[in-house]
C-alpha positions in Angstrom: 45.3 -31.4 -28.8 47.1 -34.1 -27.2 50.5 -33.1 -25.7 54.2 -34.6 -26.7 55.7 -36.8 -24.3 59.0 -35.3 -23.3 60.2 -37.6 -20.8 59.3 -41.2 -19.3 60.3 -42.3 -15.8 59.3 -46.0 -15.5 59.7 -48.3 -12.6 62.2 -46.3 -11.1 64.2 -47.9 -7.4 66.8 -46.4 -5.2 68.0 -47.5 -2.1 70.5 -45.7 0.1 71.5 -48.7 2.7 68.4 -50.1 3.9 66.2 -46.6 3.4 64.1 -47.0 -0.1 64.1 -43.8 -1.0 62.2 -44.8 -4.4 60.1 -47.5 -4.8 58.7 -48.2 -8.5 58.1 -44.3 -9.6 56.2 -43.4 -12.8 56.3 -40.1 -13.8 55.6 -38.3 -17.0 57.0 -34.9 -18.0 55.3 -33.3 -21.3 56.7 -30.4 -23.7 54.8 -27.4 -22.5 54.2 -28.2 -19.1 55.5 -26.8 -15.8 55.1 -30.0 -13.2 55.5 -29.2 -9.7 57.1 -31.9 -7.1 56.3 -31.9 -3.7 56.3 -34.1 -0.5 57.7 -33.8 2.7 62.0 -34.1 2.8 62.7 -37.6 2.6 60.0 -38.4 0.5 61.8 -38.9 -3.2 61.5 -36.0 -5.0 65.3 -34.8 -4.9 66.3 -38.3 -5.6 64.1 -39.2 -8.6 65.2 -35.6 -9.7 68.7 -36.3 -9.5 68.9 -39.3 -11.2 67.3 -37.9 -14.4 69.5 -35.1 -13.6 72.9 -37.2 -14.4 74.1 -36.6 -10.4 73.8 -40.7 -9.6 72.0 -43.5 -11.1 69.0 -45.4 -10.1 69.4 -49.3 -8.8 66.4 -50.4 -11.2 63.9 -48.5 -14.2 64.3 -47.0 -17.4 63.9 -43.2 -18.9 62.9 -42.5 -22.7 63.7 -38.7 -23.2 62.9 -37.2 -26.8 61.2 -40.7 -27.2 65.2 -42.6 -27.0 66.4 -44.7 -23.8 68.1 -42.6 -21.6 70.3 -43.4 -19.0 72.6 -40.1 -18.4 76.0 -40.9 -16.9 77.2 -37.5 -15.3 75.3 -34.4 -15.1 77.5 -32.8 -18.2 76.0 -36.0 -19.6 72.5 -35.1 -19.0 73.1 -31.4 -20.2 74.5 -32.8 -23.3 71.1 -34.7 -23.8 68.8 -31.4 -23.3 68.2 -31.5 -19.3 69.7 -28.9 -17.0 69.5 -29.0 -13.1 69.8 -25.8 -10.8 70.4 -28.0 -7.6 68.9 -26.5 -4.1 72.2 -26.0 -2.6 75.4 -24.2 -3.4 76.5 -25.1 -7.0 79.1 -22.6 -7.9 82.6 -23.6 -8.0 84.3 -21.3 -5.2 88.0 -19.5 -6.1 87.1 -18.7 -9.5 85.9 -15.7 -11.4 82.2 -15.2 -11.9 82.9 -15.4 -15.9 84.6 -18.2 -15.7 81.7 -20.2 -13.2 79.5 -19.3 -16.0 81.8 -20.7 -19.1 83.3 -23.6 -17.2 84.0 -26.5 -19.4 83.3 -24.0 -22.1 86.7 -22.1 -22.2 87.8 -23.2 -25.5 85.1 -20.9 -27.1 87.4 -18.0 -25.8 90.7 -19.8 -26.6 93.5 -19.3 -29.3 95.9 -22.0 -28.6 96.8 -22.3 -24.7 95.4 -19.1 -24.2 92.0 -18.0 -22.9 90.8 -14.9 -24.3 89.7 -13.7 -20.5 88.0 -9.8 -21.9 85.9 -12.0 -24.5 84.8 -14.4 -22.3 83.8 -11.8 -19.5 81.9 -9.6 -22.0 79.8 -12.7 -23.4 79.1 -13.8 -19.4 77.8 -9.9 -19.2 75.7 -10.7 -22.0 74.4 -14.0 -20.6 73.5 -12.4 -17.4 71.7 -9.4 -18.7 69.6 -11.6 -21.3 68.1 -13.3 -18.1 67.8 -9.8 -16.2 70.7 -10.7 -14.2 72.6 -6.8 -13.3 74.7 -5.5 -11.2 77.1 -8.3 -10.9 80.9 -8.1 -11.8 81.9 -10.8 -14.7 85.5 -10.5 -13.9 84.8 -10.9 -9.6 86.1 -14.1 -7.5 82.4 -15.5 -7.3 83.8 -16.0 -3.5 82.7 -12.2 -2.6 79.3 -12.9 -4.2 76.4 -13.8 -1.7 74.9 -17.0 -1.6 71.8 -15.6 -3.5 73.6 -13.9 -6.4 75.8 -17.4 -7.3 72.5 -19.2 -7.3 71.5 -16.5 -9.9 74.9 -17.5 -11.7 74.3 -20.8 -11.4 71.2 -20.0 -13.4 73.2 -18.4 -16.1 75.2 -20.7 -16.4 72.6 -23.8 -17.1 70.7 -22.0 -19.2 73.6 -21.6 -22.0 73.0 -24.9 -23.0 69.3 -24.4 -23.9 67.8 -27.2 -21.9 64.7 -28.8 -23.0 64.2 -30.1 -19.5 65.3 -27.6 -17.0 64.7 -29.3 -13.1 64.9 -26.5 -10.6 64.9 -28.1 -7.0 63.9 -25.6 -4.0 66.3 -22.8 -6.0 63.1 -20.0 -4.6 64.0 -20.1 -1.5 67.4 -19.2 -1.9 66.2 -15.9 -3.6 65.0 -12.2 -2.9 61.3 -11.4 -4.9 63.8 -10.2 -7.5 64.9 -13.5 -8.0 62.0 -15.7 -8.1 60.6 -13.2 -10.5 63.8 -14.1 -12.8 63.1 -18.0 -12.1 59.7 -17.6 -12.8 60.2 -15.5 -15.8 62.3 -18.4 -17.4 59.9 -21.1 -16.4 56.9 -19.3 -18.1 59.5 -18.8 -21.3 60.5 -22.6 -21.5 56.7 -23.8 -21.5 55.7 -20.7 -24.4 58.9 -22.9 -26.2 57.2 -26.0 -25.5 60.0 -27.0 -23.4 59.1 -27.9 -20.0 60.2 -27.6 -16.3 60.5 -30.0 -13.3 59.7 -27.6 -10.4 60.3 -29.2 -6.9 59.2 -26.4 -4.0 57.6 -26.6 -0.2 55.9 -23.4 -1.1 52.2 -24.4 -1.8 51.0 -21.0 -3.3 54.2 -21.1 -5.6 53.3 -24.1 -7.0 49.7 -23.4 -7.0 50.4 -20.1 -9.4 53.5 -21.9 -11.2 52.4 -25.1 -12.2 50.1 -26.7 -14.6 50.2 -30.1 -12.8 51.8 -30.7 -9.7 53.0 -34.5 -8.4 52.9 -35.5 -4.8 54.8 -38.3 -3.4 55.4 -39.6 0.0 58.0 -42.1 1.1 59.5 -43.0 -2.0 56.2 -43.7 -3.9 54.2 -41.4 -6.0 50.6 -40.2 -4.3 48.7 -38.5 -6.8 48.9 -35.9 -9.5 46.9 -32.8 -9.5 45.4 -30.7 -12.4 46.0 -27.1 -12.2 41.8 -27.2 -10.7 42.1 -29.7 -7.8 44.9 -27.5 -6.5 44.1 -26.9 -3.2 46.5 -26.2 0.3 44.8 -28.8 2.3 44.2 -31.6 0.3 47.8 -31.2 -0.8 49.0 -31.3 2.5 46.8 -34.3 3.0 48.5 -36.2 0.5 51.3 -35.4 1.6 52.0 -36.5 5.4 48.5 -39.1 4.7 46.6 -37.3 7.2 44.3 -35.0 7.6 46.3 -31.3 7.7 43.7 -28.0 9.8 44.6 -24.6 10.4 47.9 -23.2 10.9 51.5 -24.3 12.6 52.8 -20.9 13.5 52.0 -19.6 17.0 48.5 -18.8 17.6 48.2 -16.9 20.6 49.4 -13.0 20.0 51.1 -12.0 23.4 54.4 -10.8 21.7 55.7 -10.1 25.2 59.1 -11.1 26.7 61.4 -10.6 29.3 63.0 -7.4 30.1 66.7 -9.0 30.6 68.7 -8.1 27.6 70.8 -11.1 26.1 72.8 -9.6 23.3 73.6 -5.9 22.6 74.4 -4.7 19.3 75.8 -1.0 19.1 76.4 0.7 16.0 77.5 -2.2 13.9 78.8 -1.9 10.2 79.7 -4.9 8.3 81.3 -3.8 4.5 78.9 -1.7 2.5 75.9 -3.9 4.2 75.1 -3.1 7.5 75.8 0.4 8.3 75.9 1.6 12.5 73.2 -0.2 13.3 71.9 -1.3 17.2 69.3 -3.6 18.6 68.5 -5.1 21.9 67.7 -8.7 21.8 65.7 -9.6 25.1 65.6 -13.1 26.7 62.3 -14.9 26.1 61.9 -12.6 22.5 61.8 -13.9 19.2 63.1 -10.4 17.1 62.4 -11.2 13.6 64.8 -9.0 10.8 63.5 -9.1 7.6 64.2 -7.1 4.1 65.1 -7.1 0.5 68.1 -8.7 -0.3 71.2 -6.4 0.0 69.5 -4.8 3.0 71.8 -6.3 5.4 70.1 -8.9 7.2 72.2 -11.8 7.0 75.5 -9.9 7.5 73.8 -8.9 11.0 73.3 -12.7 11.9 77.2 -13.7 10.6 78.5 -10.8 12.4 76.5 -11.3 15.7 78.2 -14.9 15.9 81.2 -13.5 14.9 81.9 -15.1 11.3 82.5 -11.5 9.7 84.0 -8.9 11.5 82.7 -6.0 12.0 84.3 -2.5 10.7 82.5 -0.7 13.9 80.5 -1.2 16.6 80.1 -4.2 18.7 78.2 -7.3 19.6 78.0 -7.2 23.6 76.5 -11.0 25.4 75.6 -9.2 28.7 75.3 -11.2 31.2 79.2 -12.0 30.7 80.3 -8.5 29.2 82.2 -9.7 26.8 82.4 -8.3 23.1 81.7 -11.2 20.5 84.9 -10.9 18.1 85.0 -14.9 16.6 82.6 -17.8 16.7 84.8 -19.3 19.3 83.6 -16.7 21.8 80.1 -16.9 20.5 79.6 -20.4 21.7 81.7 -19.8 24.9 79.1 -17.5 25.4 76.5 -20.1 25.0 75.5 -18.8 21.4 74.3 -20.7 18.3 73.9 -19.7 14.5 71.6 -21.4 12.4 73.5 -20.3 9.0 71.3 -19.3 5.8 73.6 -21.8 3.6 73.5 -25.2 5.5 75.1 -27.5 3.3 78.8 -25.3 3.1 78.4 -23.6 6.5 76.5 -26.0 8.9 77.3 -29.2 8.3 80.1 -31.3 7.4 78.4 -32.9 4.9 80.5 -36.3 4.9 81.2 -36.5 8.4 78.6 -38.4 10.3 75.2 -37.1 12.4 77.2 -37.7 15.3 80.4 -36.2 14.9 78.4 -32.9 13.5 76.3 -32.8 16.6 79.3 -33.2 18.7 81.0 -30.4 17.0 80.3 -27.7 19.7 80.2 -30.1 22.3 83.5 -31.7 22.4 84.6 -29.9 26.0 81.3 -31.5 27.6 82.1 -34.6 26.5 86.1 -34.9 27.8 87.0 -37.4 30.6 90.6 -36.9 32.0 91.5 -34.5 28.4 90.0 -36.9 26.3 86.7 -37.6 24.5 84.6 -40.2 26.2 83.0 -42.5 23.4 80.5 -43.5 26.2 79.5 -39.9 26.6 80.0 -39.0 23.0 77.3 -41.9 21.8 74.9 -41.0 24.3 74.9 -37.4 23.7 74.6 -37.9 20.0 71.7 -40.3 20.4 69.7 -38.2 22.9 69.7 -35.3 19.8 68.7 -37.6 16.6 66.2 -39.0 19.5 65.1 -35.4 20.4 64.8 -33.8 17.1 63.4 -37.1 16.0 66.2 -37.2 12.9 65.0 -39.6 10.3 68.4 -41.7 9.7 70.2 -44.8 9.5 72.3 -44.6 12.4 74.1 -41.9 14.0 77.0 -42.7 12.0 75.1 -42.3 8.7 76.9 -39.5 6.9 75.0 -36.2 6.5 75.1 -36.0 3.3 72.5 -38.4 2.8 69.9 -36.9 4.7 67.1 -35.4 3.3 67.0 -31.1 3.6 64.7 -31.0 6.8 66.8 -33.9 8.3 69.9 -32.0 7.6 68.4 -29.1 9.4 67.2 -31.0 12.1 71.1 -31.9 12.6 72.0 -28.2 12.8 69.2 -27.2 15.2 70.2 -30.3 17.0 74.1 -29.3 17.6 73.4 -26.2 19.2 69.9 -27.2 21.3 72.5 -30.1 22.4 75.1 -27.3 23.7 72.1 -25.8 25.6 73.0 -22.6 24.0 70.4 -19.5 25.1 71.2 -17.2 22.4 70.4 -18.7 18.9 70.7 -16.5 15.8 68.5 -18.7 13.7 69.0 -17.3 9.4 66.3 -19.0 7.2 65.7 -21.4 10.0 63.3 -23.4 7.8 64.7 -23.2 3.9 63.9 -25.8 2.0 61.8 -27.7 4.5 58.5 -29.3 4.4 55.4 -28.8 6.2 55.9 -31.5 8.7 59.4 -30.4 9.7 58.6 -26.8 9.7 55.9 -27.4 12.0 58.2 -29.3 14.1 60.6 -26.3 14.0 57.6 -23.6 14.6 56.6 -25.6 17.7 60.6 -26.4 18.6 61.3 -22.1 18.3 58.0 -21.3 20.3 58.9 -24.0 23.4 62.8 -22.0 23.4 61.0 -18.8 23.6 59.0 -19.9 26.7 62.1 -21.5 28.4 64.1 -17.9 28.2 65.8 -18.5 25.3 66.4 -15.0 23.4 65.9 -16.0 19.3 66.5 -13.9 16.5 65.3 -15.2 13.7 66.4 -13.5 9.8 63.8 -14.6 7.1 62.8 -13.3 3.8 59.4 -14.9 4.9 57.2 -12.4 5.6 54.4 -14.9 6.7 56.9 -16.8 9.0 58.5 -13.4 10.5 54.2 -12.1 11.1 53.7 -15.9 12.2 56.7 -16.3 14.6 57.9 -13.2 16.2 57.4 -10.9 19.3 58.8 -7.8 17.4 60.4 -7.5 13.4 62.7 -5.2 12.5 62.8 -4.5 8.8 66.2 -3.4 7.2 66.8 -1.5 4.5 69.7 -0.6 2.5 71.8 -1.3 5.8 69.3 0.2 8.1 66.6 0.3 10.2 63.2 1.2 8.0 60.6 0.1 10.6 59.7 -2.2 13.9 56.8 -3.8 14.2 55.2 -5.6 17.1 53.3 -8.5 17.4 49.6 -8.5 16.3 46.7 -9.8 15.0 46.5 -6.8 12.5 49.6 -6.7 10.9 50.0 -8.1 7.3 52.6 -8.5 4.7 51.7 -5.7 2.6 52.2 -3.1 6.0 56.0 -4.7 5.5 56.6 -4.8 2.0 55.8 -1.0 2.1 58.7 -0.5 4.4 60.9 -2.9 2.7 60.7 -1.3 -0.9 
């Protein structure tokens, strides 16, 4: 039976300055159909997604959707057409209530006159949540106190009110717990039974390899090849993607998890909210400690609280070679620390300042001649990172927000490798990142190690924690449920049993 033609993507260009970030795309999206998008960051797939998404417009091209021209002109735009976009970064609007995230530009549904009905509208965002398996989660609660991973899960709510035809979810997996993806992938299996269909961009091969029914490489703005569900495979995949032959595997392949015995950090009895409840750990210089778990077991609030983002309601955060108790980021880097945050785009980066004022950011004392900035020093030093983490831009005054995910990241790892920070709490260090770069990163983490550097890295990647780290430390429910160390032995299922 032949399938229906859902949407059309012809000749499609975009240029940002003189990068072409599309050049001529054809792609074809049909009802019933999960089709996967991958390439490495930079290579299109955000951008061609986000123009049939309504978030900007392409220089050149048409789109037929439902077999009419299409040419959305916002994302409400798109919506209104049948197309819904979970985006890979935050897309929750902060200050508000959780209820009202989920009904915004829908309030009138609730209103009599100038007033907004607020009980009604919380009890039909209850509704919406559980009919998606979404518990647990306060409807009348400032979405503010909500974690990164349970707005994405509004977020999700929210898009699917609007019964999209097209729903486009770009790298939203690895943002969530198990729980999560099971929700995402729960919805995506729905939408193709409905002969609807799903635009599925994600760096995880073997979710994409289980998800999707074709999956569409490109690489540098054009499209490579599109795979049936039985030419799936990890390495010609990768092959397609970088255009070279991809062997064996980029995390550390020697299994000496040993490390030095000087302790860098000491954590004592540490309890952050209902989190993170007294715990202690001894990070050592020349370790990378891994922390894994569920989410809600604590892990992140370790990482925001070690640099000192969140204060802690006891215990302390001890840099011992100085003595001094961590008590606000400002100390951490005085300390030579650096934090690798979890949510890049709203913690990490100033996302329309340039790659040169964000790498300066920690920096600026460094850099001051006679109390002031020197311009001379300033360039230099911002040219030596983007030259050293080999940052795929413009210029160094090319704003941030125009950089692809693993370029983005690269910026981050780049302002605090620039301060010559030797403690670095690194939180999802390689989210939403392709092959290439994390391979970059892998390599990048493994020469800190050997230099002294003392790395803890948080990761709801069980292969990257087993891949990457001296010892883990798996948290549960605010505790400690196991350590591991380093070997050749140890799998993800010996984890998960601890984690559960």
């Amino acid at each position: 039976m032949e399938k229906e033609l859902l949407l059309q993507v012809k000749g499609m260009n975009k240029s940002f300055g003189p990068t072409r970030a599309l050049k001529n795309v054809d792609l074809s999206v049909y009802r019933g159909e999960v089709r996967g998008l991958i390439g490495e960051n930079g290579s299109g797939k955000s951008t061609v997604s986000s123009i049939v998404a309504g978030i900007q417009n392409a220089d050149s091209g048409e789109m037929i959707f439902k077999g009419q021209p299409y040419q959305p002109a916002t994302m409400l735009d798109a919506m209104q057409h049948g197309i819904g976009m979970i985006v890979q970064e935050a897309g929750t609007v902060l200050n508000i209530t959780v209820a009202e995230n989920i009904f915004i530009g829908k309030e009138k549904r609730f209103s009599k006159g100038p007033f907004v009905n607020r009980k009604a509208m919380e009890m039909a965002a209850k509704q919406a949540m559980e009919a998606l398996g979404v518990s647990g989660i306060d409807p009348a609660m400032p979405i503010n106190k909500l974690n990164f991973e349970a707005r994405k899960l509004i977020e999700i709510v929210r898009v699917m009110l609007d019964e999209p035809e097209l729903l486009i979810v770009d790298e939203t997996t690895t943002a969530l717990s198990q729980h999560g993806r099971d929700i995402i992938y729960s919805l995506m299996k729905k939408l193709r039974e409905e002969g609807k269909a799903v635009l599925f961009i994600s760096h995880d091969l073997d979710e994409l390899i289980e998800t999707c029914d074709v999956l569409t490489v490109l690489r540098d703005g054009d499209i490579i090849r599109s795979l049936e569900k039985s030419e799936m495979e990890h390495d010609l995949i990768k092959e397609l993607m970088v255009g070279r032959k991809i062997e064996g595997d980029y995390y550390r392949s020697d299994f000496d998890g040993s490390f030095g015995e000087e302790v860098a950090v000491r954590v004592e009895n540490l309890t952050v909210g209902h989190e993170l409840e007294n715990f202690s750990l001894e990070l050592h210089r020349g370790e990378i400690l891994g922390v894994g778990g569920l989410s809600g077991s604590g892990m992140h609030e370790l990482g925001r609280a070690m640099f000192g983002v969140d204060r802690a309601l006891t215990g302390s955060v001890t840099v011992c070679r100085s003595g001094d108790v961590i008590k606000n980021p400002v100390m951490a880097v005085q300390n030579s620390m650096g934090y690798v945050s979890k949510n890049r785009d709203t913690e990490a980066l100033i996302l329309h300042a340039s790659i040169k004022d964000n790498t300066l950011l920690p920096s600026y004392d460094r850099l001051k001649v006679a109390g002031l900035i020197s311009k001379r020093k300033a360039d230099k030093f911002a040219d030596e990172q983007i030259q050293n983490m080999k940052v795929k831009c413009v210029s160094k005054n090319q704003e941030v927000q125009f950089l692809s995910g693993g370029n983005k990241q690269k910026v981050v790892f780049a302002k605090w490798i620039g301060t010559g920070a030797d403690i670095l709490i690194l939180d999802s260090p390689t989210r939403g990142i392709d092959i290439g770069v994390k391979t970059a990163m892998y390599q990048l983490i493994t020469r800190l190690k050997r230099e002294g550097k003392a790395i803890l890295m948080i990761s709801e990647e069980l292969p990257e924690l087993i891949g990457m780290c001296d010892r883990i430390m798996i948290l549960k429910d605010g505790h400690l449920a196991r350590e591991f160390q380093r070997s050749p032995e140890l799998s993800e299922q010996m984890i998960i049993k601890e984690m559960i």
